[in-house]
C-alpha positions in Angstrom: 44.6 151.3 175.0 48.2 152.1 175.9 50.3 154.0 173.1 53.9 153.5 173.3 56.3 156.1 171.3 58.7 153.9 169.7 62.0 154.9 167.8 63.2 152.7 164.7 66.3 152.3 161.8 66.3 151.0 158.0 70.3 150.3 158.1 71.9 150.1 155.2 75.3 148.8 153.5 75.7 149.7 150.4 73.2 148.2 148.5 72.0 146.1 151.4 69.8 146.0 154.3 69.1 145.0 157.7 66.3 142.8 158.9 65.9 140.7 161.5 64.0 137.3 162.6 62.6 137.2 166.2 61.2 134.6 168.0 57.9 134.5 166.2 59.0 134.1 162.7 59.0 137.4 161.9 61.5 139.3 159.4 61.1 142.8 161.1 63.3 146.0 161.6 65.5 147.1 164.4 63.2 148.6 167.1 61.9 149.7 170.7 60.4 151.8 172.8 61.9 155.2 173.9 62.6 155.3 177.6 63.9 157.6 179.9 63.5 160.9 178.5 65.4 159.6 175.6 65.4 161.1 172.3 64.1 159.3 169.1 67.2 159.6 167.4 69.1 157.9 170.2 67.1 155.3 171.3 66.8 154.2 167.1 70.7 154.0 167.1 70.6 152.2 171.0 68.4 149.6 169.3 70.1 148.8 166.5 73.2 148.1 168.7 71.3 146.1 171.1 69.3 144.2 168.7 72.3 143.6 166.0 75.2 144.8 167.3 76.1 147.6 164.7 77.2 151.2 165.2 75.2 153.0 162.7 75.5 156.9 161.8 71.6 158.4 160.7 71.1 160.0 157.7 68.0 161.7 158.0 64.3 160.9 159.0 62.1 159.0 156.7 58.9 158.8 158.4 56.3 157.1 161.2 54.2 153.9 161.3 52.2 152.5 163.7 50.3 149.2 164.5 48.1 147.8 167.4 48.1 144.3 168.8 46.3 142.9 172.2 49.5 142.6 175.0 48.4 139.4 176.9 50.5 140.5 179.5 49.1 143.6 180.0 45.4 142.2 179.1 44.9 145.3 177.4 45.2 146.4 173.2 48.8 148.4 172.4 49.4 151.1 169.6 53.0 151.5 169.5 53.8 154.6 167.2 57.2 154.3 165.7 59.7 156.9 164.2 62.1 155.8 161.8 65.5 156.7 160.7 67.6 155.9 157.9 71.2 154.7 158.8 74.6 153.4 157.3 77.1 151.7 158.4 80.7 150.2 157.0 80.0 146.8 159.5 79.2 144.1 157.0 78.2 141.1 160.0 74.8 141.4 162.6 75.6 140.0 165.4 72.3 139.0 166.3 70.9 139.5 170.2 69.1 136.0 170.9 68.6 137.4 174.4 66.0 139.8 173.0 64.4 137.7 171.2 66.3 137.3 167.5 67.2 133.7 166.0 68.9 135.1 162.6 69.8 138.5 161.0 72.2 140.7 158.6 72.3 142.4 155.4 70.6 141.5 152.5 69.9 142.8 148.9 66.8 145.1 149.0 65.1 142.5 146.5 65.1 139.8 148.9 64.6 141.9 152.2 61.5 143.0 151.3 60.6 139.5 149.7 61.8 137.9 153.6 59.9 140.8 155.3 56.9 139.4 157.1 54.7 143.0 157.3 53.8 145.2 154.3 54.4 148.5 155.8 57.8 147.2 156.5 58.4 146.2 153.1 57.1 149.4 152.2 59.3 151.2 154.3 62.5 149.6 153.5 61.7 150.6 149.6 60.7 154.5 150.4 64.1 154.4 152.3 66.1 153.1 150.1 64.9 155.5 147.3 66.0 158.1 149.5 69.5 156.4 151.1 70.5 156.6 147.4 69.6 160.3 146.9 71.2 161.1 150.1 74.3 159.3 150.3 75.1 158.2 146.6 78.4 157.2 147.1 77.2 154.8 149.8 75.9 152.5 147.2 
């Protein structure tokens, strides 16, 4: 199996959220793999300007998932480990990257994010966060 260390945001506006729709349907999170001696911190910030175009400050930590899925290209099983970081930002528009693989994105209330959001530790994530976005940063909301 090949483990990949991966580095992640939950962005929010206010009182709203980013996901994202890629090319399989999927409502996911900003996300990728760390490269180059790159830090987590950096490389979550990098792909949330890459994937949506939005400069994002972090707020703090908020935890790790992980999930596994067979690569066909690699004909092997994947584990990619992922830190994630909460974020804000003041920009109101995604402007999504269909060159990595995104049809739609942006901000939306946490109701219906976590309604849109195709995986359950996802959804799960975006609620912990958002309980702790608030505590952190009340005047952000």
């Amino acid at each position: 199996m090949l483990f990949r260390d991966c580095a992640g945001g939950v962005v929010f506006n206010k009182d709203r959220v980013l996901i994202l729709k890629n090319h399989k349907e999927e409502w996911v999170l900003p996300k990728g793999v760390i490269r180059n001696g790159n830090i987590s911190v950096e490389t979550a910030k990098s792909r949330v300007k890459t994937e949506a175009g939005i400069e994002a400050e972090v707020i703090s930590p908020v935890g790790e998932t992980s999930y596994e899925f067979f690569s066909i290209s690699r004909q092997k099983p994947v584990c990619n480990q992922i830190t994630w970081f909460i974020m804000k930002t003041n920009h109101e528009e995604a402007k999504v990257n269909k060159d990595e693989g995104f049809t739609h994105g942006g901000f939306y209330p946490i109701e219906e994010a976590i309604e849109k959001i195709t995986y359950s530790q996802d959804k799960s994530l975006v609620n912990l966060s958002y309980k702790k976005y608030k505590r952190l940063c009340s005047e952000c909301v």
